[in-house]
C-alpha positions in Angstrom: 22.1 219.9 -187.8 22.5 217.5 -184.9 25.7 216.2 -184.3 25.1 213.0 -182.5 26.3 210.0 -184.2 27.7 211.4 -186.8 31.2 210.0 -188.7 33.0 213.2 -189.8 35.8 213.1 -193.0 38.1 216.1 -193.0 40.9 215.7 -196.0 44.0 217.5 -195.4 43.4 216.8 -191.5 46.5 217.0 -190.5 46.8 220.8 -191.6 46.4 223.6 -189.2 42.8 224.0 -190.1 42.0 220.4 -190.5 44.1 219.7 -187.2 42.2 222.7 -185.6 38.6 221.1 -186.7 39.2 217.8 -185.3 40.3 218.9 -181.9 37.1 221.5 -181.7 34.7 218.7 -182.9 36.4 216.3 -180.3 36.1 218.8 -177.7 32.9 220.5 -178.0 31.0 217.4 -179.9 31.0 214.7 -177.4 28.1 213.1 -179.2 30.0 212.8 -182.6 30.8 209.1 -183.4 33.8 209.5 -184.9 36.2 211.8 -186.9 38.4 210.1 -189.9 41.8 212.0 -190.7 42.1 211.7 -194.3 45.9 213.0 -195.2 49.0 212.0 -197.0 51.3 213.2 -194.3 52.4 210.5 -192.4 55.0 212.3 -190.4 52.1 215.2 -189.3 49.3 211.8 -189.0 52.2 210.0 -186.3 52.5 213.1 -184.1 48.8 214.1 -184.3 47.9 210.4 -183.3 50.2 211.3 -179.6 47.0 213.0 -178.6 44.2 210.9 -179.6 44.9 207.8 -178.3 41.6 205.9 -176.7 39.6 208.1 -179.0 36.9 207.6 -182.0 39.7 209.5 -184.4 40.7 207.5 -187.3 43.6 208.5 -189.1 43.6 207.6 -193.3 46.9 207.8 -195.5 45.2 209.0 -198.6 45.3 212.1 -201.4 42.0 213.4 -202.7 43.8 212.9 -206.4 43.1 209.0 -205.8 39.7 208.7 -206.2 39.5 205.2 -205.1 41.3 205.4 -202.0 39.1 208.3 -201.1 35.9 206.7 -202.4 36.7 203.9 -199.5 37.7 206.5 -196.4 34.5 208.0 -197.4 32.6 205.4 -197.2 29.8 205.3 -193.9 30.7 209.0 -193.0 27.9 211.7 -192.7 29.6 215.1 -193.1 33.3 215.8 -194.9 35.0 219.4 -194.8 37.5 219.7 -197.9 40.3 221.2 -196.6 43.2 219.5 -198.3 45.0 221.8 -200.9 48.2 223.5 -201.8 48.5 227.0 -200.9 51.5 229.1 -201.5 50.8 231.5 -204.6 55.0 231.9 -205.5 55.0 227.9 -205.8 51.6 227.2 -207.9 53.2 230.0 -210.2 56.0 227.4 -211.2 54.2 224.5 -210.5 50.8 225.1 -212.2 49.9 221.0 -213.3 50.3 219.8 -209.7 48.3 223.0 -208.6 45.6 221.7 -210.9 45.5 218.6 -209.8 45.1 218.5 -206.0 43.2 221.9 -206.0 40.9 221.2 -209.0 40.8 217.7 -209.7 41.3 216.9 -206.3 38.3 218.7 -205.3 35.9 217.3 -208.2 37.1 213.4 -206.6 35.5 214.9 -203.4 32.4 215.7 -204.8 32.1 212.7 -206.3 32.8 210.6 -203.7 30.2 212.7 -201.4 27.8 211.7 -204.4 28.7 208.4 -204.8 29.0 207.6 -200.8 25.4 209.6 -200.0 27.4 212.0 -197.4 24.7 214.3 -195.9 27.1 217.4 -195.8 29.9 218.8 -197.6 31.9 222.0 -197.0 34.3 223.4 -199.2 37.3 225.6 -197.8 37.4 228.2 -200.1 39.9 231.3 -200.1 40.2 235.2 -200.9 42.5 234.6 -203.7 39.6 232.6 -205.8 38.0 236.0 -205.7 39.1 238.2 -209.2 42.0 235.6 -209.5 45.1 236.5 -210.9 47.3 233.7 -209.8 46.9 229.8 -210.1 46.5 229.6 -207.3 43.3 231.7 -206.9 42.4 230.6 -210.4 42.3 226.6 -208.8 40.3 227.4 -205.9 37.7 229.6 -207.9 37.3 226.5 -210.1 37.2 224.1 -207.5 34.7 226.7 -205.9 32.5 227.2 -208.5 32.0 222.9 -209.2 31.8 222.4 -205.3 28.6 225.3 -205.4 27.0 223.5 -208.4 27.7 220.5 -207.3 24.2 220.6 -205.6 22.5 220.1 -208.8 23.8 216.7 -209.2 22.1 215.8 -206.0 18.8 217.6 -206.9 18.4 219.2 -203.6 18.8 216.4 -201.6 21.9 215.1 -199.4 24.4 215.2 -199.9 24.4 219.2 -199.8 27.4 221.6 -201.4 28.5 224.6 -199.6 31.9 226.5 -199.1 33.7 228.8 -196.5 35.1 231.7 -198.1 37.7 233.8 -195.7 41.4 235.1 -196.1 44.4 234.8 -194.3 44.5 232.1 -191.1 46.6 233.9 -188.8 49.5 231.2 -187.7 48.7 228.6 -190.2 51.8 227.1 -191.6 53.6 229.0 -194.4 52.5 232.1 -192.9 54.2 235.4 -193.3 53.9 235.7 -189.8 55.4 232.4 -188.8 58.5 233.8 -191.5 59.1 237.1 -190.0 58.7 236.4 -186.6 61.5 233.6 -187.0 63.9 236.1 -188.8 62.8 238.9 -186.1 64.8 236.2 -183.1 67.4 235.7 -186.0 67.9 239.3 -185.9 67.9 239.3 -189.5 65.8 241.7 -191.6 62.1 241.2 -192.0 61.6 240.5 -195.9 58.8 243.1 -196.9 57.1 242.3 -200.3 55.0 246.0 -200.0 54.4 247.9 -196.8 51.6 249.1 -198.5 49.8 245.5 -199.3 46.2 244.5 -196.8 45.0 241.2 -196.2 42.3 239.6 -194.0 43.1 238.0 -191.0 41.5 235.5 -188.8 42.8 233.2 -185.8 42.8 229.7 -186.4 39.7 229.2 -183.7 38.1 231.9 -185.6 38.1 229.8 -188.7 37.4 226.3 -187.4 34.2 227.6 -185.3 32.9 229.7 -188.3 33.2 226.4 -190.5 31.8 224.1 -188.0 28.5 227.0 -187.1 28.1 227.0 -191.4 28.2 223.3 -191.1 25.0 223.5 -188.9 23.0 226.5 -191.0 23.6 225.3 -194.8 21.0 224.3 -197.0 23.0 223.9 -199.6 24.6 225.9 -202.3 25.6 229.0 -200.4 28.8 230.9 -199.7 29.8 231.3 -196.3 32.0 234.6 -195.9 32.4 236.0 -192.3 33.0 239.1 -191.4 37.1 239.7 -191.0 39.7 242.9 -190.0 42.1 243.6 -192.4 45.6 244.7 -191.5 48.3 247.2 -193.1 51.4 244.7 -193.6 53.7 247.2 -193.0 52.1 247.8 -189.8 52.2 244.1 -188.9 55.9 243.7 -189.9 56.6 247.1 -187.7 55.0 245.9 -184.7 56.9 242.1 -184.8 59.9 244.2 -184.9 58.8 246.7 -181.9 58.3 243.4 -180.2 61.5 242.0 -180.3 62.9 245.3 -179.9 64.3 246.5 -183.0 63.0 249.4 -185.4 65.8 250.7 -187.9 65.3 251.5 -191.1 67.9 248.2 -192.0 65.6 246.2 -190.1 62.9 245.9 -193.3 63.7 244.9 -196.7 61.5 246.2 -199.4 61.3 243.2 -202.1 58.2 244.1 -204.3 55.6 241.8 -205.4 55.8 238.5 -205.8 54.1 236.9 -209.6 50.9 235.6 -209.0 50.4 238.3 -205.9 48.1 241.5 -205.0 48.1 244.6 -203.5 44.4 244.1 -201.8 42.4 241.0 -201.5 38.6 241.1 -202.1 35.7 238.8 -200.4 32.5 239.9 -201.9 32.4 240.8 -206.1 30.0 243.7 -206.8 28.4 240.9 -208.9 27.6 238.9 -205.9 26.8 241.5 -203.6 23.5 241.9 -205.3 23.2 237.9 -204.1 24.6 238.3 -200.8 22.4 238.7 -197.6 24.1 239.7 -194.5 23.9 237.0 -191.4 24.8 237.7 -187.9 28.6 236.9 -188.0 29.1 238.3 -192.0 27.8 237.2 -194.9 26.2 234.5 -197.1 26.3 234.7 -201.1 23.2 232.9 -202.6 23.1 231.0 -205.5 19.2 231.4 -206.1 18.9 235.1 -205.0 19.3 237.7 -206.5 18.1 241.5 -205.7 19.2 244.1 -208.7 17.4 246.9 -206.7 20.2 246.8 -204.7 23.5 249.1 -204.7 26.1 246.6 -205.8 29.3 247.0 -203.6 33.0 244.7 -203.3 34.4 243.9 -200.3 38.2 244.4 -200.1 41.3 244.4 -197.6 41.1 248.0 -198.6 37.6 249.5 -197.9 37.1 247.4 -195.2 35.7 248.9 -192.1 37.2 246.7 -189.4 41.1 247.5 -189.1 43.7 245.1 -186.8 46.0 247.5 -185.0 49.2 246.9 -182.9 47.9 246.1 -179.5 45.5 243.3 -181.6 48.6 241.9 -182.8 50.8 242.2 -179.7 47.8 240.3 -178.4 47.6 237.2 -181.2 51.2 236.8 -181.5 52.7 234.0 -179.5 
């Protein structure tokens, strides 16, 4: 893909991966015509504006449940990454409607729009928890996942082309446990612990915006993008932003058990789709058209990983 003259969409721009794509395609893009901001955060849209003043960076008030609205931002562009959605798993447990309808219906306006608007590119941000769901959360995304995917069949293998990102935690995104237990580690209060126990992925923010922008360039439509991640021990995290601000007593950790709607160990890769999953050179893509059963089926987990964060990592991430 050749990004000259291009007009880029991103919804939910103003979000720490949205906000993260923008300034990597304004940086490293210089032939890009323009990026619009699609968002419904006007207080996030007025500071982000501070540092693109004199630039081809629109900025749209919009939410992907108004189909019109985004029908018109859409209109003219060339590429749009969906990354607008709600995210916190505790919150889509009590509020399951408004889950559905930013997550799910939100996402099916998108693909409409791209179809409607003749977009030559769409990329899905997909998550972990869509993966063996067992919150609404998860259950949202998997849905919004799976029509994004098949979306490609509506087009008939021409532009605009359907594919999705697939990764787990963004290390210093807002709402982060990280964000939460460094705050109450200056507070000197005691770091809430749902399971010492409990993996997750991790990737940086820059991690996550390159890997979208390099699947951007290789998709032909219809594949899952999943990159190769560490997974980390969160006891072992929550011990080292402790040893960091110098505490380590027993009081310091507070035990609370899961959460509804939360796991032990995310998973990546299904033993169902490992057998349509080819491995690139920075993880792996899941294809919808392939399919080997010769192969040994495997999952990929936060558990059997084989690439493990330790504490100098995170004494090196953390701010």
């Amino acid at each position: 893909m050749n990004w000259e003259g291009k007009e880029i969409l991103v919804t939910g721009g103003t979000g720490s991966l949205g906000s993260a794509l923008v300034r990597k395609i304004m940086d490293r893009m210089p032939g890009v015509k323009g990026v619009r901001v699609y968002s419904r955060d006007e207080a996030k849209q007025t500071e982000m504006r501070k540092g693109y003043r004199d630039s081809p960076v629109a900025f749209i008030i919009g939410d992907v449940r108004d189909r019109r609205r985004l029908l018109r931002a859409m209109r003219g562009c060339d590429v749009v990454i969906h990354t607008a959605a709600l995210k916190h798993v505790p919150v889509a447990e009590e509020n399951p409607l408004e889950y559905i309808r930013t997550n799910v219906d939100g996402s099916l306006n998108v693909i409409e729009c791209c179809l409607d608007t003749g977009v030559e590119r769409a990329m899905f941000i997909s998550t972990d928890k869509a993966v063996y769901p067992i919150n609404l959360y998860g259950a949202a995304k998997m849905c919004a996942e799976r029509a994004w995917i098949r979306a490609n069949v509506y087009s008939g293998n021409r532009p605009p082309l359907f594919s999705a990102c697939r990764y787990g935690n963004v290390w210093g995104s807002r709402g982060s446990v990280i964000g939460l237990w460094t705050e109450q580690a200056r507070a000197r209060l005691p770091l809430t612990v749902t399971d010492p126990n409990m993996t997750r992925f991790w990737f940086t923010i820059d991690q996550a915006s390159s890997f979208v922008l390099k699947s951007l360039t290789e998709m032909a439509g219809g594949e899952i993008f999943v990159p190769k991640m560490p997974s980390m021990n969160v006891g072992v995290l929550a011990r080292t932003i402790l040893a960091l601000s110098g505490r380590m007593a027993l009081h310091d950790v507070i035990v609370t058990a899961l959460r509804p709607g939360e796991k032990m160990h995310e998973c990546l890769i299904t033993a169902e789709e490992s057998r349509s999953t080819v491995r690139s050179a920075d993880g792996y893509i899941i294809l919808q058209d392939y399919r080997d059963e010769a192969r040994e089926p495997f999952t990929l987990t936060s558990a059997n990983n084989d690439w493990w964060l330790e504490p100098t990592d995170v004494r090196r991430m953390l701010p």
